[in-house]
VOVEX-547243 format. One record per residue: x, y, z of N, C-alpha, C, O in turn; residue number from 1. Coordinates in steps of 0.02 Angstrom, whole numbers, plus 50000, padded with zeros to 5 digits. Example, Ala and Ser with C-alpha at 12.3 -4.5 7.8 and 13.67 -1.06 7.14 Angstrom:
<atoms>
[atom [50660 49716 50390] [50615 49775 50390] [50660 49835 50390] [50712 49834 50423] 1] [atom [50642 49888 50354] [50684 49947 50357] [50645 50002 50394] [50670 50057 50402] 2] 
</atoms>
This chain:
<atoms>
[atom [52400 49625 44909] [52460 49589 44928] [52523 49629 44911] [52574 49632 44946] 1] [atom [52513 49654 44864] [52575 49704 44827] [52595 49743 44881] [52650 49732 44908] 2] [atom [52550 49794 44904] [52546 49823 44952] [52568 49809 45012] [52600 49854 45038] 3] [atom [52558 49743 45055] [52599 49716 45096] [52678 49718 45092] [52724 49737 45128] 4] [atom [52670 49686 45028] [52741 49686 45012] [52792 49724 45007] [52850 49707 45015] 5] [atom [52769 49783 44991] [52816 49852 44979] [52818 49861 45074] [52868 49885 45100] 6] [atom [52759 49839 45117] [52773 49881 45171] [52818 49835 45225] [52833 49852 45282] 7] [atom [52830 49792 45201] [52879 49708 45231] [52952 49777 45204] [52981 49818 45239] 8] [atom [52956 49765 45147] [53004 49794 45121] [53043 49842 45145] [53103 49837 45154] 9] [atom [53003 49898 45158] [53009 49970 45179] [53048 49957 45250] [53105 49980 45252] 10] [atom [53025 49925 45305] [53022 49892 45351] [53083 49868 45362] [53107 49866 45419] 11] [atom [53107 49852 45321] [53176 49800 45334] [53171 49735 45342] [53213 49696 45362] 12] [atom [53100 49721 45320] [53056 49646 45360] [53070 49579 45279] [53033 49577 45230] 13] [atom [53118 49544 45289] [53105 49501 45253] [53070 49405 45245] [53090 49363 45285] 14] [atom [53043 49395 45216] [53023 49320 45199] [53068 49276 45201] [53089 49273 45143] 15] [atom [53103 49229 45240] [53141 49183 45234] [53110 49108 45189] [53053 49083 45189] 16] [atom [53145 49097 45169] [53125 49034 45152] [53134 48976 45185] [53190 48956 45203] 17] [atom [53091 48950 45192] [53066 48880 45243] [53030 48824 45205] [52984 48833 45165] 18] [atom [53052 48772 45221] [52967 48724 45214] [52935 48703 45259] [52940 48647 45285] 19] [atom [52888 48758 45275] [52863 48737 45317] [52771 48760 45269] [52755 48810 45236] 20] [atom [52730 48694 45289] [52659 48717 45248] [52599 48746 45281] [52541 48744 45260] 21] [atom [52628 48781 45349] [52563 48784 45391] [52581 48889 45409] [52538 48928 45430] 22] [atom [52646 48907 45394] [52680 48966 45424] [52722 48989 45355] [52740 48956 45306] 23] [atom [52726 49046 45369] [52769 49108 45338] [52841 49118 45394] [52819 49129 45451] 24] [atom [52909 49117 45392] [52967 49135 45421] [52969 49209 45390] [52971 49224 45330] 25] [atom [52967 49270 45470] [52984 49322 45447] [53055 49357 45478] [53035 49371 45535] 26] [atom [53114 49376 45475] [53169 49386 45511] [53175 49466 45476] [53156 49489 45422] 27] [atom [53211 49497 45536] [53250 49560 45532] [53299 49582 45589] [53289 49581 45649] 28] [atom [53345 49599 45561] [53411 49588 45614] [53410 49521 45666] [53398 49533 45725] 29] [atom [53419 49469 45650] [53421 49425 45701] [53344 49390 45714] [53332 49329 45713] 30] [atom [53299 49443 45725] [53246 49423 45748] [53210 49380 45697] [53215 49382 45636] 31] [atom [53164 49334 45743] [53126 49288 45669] [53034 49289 45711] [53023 49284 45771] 32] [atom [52997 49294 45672] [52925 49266 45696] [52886 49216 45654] [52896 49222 45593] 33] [atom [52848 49171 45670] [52808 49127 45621] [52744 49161 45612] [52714 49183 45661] 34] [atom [52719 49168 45551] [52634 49196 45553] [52601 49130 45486] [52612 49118 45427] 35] [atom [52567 49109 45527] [52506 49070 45503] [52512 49085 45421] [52535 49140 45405] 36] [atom [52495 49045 45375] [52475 49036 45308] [52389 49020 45322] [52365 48972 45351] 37] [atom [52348 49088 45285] [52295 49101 45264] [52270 49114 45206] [52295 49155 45167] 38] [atom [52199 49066 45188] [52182 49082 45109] [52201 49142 45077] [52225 49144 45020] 39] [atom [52186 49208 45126] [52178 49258 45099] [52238 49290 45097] [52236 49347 45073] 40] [atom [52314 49260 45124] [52381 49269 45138] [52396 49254 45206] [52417 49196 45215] 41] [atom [52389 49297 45264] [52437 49301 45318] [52359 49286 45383] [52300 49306 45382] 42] [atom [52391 49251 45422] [52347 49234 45462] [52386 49255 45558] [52418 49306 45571] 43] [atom [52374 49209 45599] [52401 49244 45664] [52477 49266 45667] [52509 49225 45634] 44] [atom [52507 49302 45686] [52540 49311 45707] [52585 49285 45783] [52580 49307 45840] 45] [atom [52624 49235 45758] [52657 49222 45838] [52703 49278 45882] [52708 49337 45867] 46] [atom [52739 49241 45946] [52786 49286 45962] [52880 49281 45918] [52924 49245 45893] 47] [atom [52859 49343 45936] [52939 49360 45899] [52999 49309 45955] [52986 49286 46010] 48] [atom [53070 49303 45915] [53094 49287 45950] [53190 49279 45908] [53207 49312 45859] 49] [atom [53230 49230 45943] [53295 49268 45935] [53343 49210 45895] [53383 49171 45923] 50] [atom [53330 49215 45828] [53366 49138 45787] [53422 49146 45807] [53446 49202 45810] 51] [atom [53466 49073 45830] [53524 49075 45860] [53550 49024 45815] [53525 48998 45765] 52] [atom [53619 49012 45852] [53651 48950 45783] [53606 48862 45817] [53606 48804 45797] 53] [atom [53583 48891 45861] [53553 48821 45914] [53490 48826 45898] [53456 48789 45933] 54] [atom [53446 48870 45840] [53385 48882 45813] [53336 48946 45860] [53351 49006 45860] 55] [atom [53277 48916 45896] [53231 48985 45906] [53250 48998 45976] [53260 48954 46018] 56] [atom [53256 49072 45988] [53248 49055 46067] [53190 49103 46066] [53182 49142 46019] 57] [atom [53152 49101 46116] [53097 49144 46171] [53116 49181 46207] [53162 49177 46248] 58] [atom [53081 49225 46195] [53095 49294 46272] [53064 49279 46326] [53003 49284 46329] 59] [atom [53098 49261 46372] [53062 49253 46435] [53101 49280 46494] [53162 49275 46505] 60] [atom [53043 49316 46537] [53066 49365 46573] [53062 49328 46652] [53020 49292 46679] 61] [atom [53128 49355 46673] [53139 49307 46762] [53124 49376 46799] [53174 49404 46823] 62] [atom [53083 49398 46804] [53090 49435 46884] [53087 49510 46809] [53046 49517 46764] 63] [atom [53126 49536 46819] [53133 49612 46775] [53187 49600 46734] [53216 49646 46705] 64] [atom [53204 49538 46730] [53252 49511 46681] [53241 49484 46614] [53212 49431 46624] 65] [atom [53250 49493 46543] [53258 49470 46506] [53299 49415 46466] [53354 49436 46449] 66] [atom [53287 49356 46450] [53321 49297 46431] [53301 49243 46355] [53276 49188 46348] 67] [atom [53317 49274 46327] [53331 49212 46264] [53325 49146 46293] [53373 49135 46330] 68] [atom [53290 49103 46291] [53299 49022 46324] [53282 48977 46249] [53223 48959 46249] 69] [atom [53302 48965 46216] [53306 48898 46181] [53302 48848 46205] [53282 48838 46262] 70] [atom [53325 48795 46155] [53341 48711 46153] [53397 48732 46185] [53418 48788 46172] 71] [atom [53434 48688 46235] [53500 48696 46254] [53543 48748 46264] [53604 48750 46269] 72] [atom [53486 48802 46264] [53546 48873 46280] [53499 48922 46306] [53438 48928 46306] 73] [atom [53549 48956 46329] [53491 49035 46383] [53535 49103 46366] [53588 49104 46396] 74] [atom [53527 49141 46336] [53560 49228 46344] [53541 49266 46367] [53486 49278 46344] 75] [atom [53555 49299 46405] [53533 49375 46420] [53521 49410 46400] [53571 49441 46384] 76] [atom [53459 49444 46380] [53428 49501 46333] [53453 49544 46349] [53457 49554 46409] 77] [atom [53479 49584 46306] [53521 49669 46331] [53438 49718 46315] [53397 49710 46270] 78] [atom [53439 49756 46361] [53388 49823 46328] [53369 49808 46288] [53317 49776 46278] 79] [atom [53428 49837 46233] [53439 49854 46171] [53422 49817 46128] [53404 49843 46075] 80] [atom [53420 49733 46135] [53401 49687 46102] [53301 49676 46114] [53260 49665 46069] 81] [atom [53290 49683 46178] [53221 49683 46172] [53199 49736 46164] [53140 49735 46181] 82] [atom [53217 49788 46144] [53190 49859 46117] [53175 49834 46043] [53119 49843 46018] 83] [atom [53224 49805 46010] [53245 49795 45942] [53175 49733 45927] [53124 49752 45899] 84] [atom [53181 49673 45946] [53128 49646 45955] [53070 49673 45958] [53032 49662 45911] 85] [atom [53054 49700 45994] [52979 49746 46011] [52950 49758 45942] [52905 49730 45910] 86] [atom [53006 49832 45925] [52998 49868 45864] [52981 49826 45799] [52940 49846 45757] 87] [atom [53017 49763 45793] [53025 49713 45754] [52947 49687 45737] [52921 49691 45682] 88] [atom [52914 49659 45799] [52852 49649 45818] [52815 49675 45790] [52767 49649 45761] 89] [atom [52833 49770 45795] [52782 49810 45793] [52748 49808 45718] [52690 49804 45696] 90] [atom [52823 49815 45685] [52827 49837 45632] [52793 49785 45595] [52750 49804 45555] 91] [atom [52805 49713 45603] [52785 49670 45546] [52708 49660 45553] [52678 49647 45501] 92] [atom [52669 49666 45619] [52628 49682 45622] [52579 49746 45584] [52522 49744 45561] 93] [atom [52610 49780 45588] [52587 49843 45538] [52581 49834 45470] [52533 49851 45435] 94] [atom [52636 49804 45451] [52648 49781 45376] [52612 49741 45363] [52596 49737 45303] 95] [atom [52587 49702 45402] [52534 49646 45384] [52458 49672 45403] [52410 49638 45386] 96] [atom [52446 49742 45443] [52410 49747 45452] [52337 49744 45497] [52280 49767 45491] 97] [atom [52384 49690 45555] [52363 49645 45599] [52378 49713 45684] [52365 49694 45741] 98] 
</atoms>
């Protein structure tokens, strides 16, 4: 677990605090993902996505377009933002090992 931890760290990948009893909140720059709470620590991994002041939004893609869609709101993914995402993905995945 230690080990995870240093590689969350390294990462830029931090643990938010939540109550929530079924998930782990993981955020970095903006980005947040839920991963499952497992006996053994960390269990599935969901999709990444884009905490707003209106809470989660989803990446969902129109045509070759990228879009943030929440509760009550829609943004336009720049590149740069779903590049950042991706990497985000990649990374916490790695760190966890998954």
């Amino acid at each position: 677990m230690t080990e995870i931890i240093e590689r969350l760290a390294a990462a830029g990948i931090q643990l938010l605090p939540a109550q929530l009893t079924n998930h782990f909140v993981f955020e970095r720059d903006g980005f947040v993902c839920l991963v499952e709470r497992a006996d053994e620590g960390f269990g599935h991994i969901g999709a990444p996505g884009l905490m707003t002041d209106k809470g989660f939004a989803a990446l969902v893609w129109r045509g070759d377009e990228g879009w943030f869609v929440g509760k009550g709101m829609e943004q336009r993914a720049t590149e740069e933002q779903v590049s950042r995402m991706r990497g985000f993905d990649a990374d916490l995945r790695a760190a966890l090992g998954q």
